[in-house]
N, C-alpha and C positions, 0 to 999 in steps of 0.2 A: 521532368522535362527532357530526361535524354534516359535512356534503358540501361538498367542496375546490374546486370549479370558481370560485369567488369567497371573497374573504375578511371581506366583508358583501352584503348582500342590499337594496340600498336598494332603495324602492318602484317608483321608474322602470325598473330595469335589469327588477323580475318584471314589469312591467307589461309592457315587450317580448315578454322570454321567452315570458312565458304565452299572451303576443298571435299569436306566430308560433307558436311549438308548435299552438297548436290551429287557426289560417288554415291549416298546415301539415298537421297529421296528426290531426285531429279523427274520432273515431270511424274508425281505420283501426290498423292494428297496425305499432309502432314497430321496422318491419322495418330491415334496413341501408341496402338503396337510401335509405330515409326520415329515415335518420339519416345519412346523407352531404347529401341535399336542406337537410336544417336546420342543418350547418354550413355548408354553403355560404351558404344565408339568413343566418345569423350575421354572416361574414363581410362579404355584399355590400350588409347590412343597413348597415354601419358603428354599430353598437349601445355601441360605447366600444372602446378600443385591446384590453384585456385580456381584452375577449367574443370579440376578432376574433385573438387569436392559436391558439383550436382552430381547426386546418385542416385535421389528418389525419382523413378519414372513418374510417379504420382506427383510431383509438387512443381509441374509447371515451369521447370528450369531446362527443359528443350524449350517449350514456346518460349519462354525468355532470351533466349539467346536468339531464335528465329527472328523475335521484336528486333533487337537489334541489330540483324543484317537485314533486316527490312526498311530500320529506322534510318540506315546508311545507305539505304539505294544500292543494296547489294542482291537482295532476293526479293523476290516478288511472286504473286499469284495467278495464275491466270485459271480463270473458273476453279480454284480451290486446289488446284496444283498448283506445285515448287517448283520455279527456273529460278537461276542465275539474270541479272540484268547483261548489259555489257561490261559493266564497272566488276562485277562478275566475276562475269568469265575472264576478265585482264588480271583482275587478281589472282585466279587459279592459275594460270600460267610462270607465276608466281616474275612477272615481271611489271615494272613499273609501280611500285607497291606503294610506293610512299606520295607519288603524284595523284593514285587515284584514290588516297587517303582525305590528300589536299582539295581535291576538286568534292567530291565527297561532303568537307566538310564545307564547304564555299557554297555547297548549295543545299544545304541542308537547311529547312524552312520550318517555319509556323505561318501559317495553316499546314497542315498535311494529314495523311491519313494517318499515321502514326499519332500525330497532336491530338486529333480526335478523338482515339482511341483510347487516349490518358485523359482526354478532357483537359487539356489546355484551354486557359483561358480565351478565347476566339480572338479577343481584341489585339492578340498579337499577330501584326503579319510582318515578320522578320526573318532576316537571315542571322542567328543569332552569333555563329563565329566570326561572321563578316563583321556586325557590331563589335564584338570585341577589338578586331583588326583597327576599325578606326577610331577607338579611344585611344589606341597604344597613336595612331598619327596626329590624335590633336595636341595642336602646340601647347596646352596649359595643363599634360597631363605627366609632361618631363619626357616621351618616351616610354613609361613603365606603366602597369600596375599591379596592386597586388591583388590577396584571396577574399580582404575584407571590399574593394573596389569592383572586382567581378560579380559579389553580393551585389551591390547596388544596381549594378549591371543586368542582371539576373532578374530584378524586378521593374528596371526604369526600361529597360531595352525593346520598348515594345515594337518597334518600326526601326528602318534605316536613314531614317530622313535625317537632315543637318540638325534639322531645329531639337529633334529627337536627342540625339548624340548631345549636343549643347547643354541640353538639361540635364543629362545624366554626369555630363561631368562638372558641373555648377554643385550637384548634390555628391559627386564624388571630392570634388574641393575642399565642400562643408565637413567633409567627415575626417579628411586628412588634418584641417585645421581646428581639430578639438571636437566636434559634433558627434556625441554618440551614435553609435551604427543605428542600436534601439531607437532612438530618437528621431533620425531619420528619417527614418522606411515606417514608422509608426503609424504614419497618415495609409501605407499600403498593403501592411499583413501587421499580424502579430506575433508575440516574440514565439511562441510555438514554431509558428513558419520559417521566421528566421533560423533557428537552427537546422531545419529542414535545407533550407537557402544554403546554407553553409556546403552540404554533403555536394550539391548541386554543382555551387563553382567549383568545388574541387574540383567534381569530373568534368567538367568546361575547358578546363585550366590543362588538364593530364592529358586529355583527347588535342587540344592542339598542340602541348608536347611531342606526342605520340606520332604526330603529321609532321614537325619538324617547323612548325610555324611561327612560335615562340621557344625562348630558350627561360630556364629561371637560376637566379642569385640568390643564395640566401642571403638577407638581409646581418648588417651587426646587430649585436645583442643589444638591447634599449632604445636601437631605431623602431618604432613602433612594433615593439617583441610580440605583439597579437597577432601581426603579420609574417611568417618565419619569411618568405620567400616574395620578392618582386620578379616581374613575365616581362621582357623585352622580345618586342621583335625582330625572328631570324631576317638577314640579308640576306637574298638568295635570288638570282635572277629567273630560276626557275617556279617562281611565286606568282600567278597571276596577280597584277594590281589588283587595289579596293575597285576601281572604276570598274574593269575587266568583271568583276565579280557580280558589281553592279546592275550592268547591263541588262543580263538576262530578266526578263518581269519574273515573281514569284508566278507558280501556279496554282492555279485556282480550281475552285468546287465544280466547273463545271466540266471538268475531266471525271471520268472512273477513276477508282481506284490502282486497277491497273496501268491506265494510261500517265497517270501521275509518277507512278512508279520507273517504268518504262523509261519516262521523261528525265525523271532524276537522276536515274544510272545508268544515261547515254554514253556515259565517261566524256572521251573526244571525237564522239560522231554529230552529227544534225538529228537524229532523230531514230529509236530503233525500231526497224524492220522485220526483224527475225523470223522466219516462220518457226513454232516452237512444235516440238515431236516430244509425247509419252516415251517414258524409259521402264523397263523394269527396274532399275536402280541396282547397288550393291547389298549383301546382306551387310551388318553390320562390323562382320568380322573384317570385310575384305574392304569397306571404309574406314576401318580403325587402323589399317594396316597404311592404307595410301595416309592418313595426315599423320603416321608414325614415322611413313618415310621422307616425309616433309621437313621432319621438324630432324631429322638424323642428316638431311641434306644443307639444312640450313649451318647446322654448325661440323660440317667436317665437309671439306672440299674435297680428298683423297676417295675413293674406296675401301680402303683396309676395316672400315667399321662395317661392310656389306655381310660377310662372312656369319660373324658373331650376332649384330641385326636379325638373319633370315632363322637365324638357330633359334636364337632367343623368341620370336613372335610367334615361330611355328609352333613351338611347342608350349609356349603361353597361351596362345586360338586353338588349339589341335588342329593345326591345317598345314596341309601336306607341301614339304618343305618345297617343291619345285615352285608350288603356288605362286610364295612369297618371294623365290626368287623372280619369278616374269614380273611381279609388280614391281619391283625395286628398279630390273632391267627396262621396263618401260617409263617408268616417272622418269631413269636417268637420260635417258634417251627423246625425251619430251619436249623438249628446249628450257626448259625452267632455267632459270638463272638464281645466283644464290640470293635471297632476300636484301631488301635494301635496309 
């Protein structure tokens, strides 16, 4: 239900991603040569331990990660080329990160083309983070829930409706007051799935983390010890309400693929216009180098790490020291701001 190549989605790790995907293969079509170039960037990028263990260009973990900023209304296709959305391109500038995290997951749906594409079960037309949002506001749910309640969530949550929400937490009740999980959800999957279920809310749980939406507690030891950790949600005025979120209708089948797309990663426009232009793109060396300076930008605010930086990639790429210093000179120069 949500793309495997990570098991949350913090703002920094899309902000590379998005960063290199499109220095990489912007307005070009996300051929294999292109998708071997991007893990190799991945890797030589050093983007975190866990980005850096896809190494087989063969095994389908560039297109996995593309699912994924696809599945987030972050990239999109237009006739079998790569752009950026708007939500995008706001991340690349590496400002506003955590808000277009938030809106992102507020509108992230079933149906969609992504849904499709896994073959989700149709009958769901949900905004499924939004669901979670108002189980944490019904009054008979304390405020909280946990990993074994997101389960439930995971398979009742099929719509946003009131009457919807009511019933999942009637069946989250039962389970808090003694009702095996098994027992439950028996009538809806089997215990196979359930443990599948399990992996699922995890990553539910870690992606509204990651967006700053929820916060979690580990629970005491013998409070329901199956559950390590209870999800409150953050205060924050910069949180669009449930209602706000609401609003908007899901979109539907009878958009393109691309116009769905489009639609989901307006960020905070009406609607995007773009006219989109072919790029030659970067080769991969000199996209591994721009999300290397990314991530050297994110934790050091000084310059004194530029020096050592341009020595070290140049001769790590074989690429000619001036190079690497115009790109350092231009990212710094960009407006980026340092990650949220």
């Amino acid at each position: 239900m949500i793309p495997r190549p990570k098991r949350d989605v913090n703002p920094t790790m899309l902000v590379q991603l998005v960063s290199l995907m499109d220095s990489l293969c912007h307005g070009q079509a996300f051929s294999k040569d292109l998708q071997a170039q991007f893990t190799e960037a991945i890797k030589q990028a050093g983007i975190n331990a866990s980005v850096a263990r896809v190494q087989d260009s063969n095994s389908g973990g560039a297109r996995t990660y593309y699912a994924l900023l696809s599945a987030l209304g972050l990239m999109f296709k237009q006739e079998g080329k790569v752009f950026p959305t708007i939500a995008g391109e706001t991340l690349i500038t590496g400002k506003e990160t955590t808000d277009v995290l938030r809106r992102q997951l507020a509108r992230f749906q079933y149906p969609s083309p992504y849904s499709r594409s896994v073959r989700i079960d149709p009958s769901y037309n949900v905004r499924p983070f939004v669901f979670l949002l108002q189980l944490l506001e019904h009054p008979d749910l304390g405020g909280y829930f946990t990993d074994l309640d997101v389960i439930v969530a995971v398979v009742c949550g099929v719509s946003n409706r009131t009457e919807t929400v009511n019933q999942c937490v009637s069946l989250i009740t039962k389970r808090r007051n003694g009702t095996p999980l098994e027992d439950l959800l028996a009538p809806f999957c089997n215990l196979v799935k359930i443990a599948y279920l399990k992996d699922i809310a995890n990553r539910f749980t870690n992606y509204m983390r990651s967006a700053s939406l929820i916060t979690a507690i580990e629970r005491e030891a013998g409070a329901q010890s199956e559950s390590r950790y209870q999800f409150t949600r953050i205060t924050d005025d910069s949180i669009p309400s449930i209602q706000s979120m609401l609003s908007e209708p899901l979109l539907t089948d009878s958009l393109t693929p691309e116009q769905q797309q489009r639609r989901f990663g307006r960020y905070n426009r009406e609607r995007d216009n773009r006219r989109l232009s072919d790029s030659s793109g970067n080769n991969w060396k000199l996209a591994a180098i721009d999300a290397a300076i990314l991530q050297q930008m994110r934790v050091n605010q000084g310059d004194e790490w530029i020096n050592s930086f341009v020595i070290e990639y140049a001769a790590k790429l074989q690429i000619p020291v001036d190079i690497v210093y115009k790109r350092t000179a231009v990212a710094r120069k960009s407006g980026r701001e340092p990650f949220e």
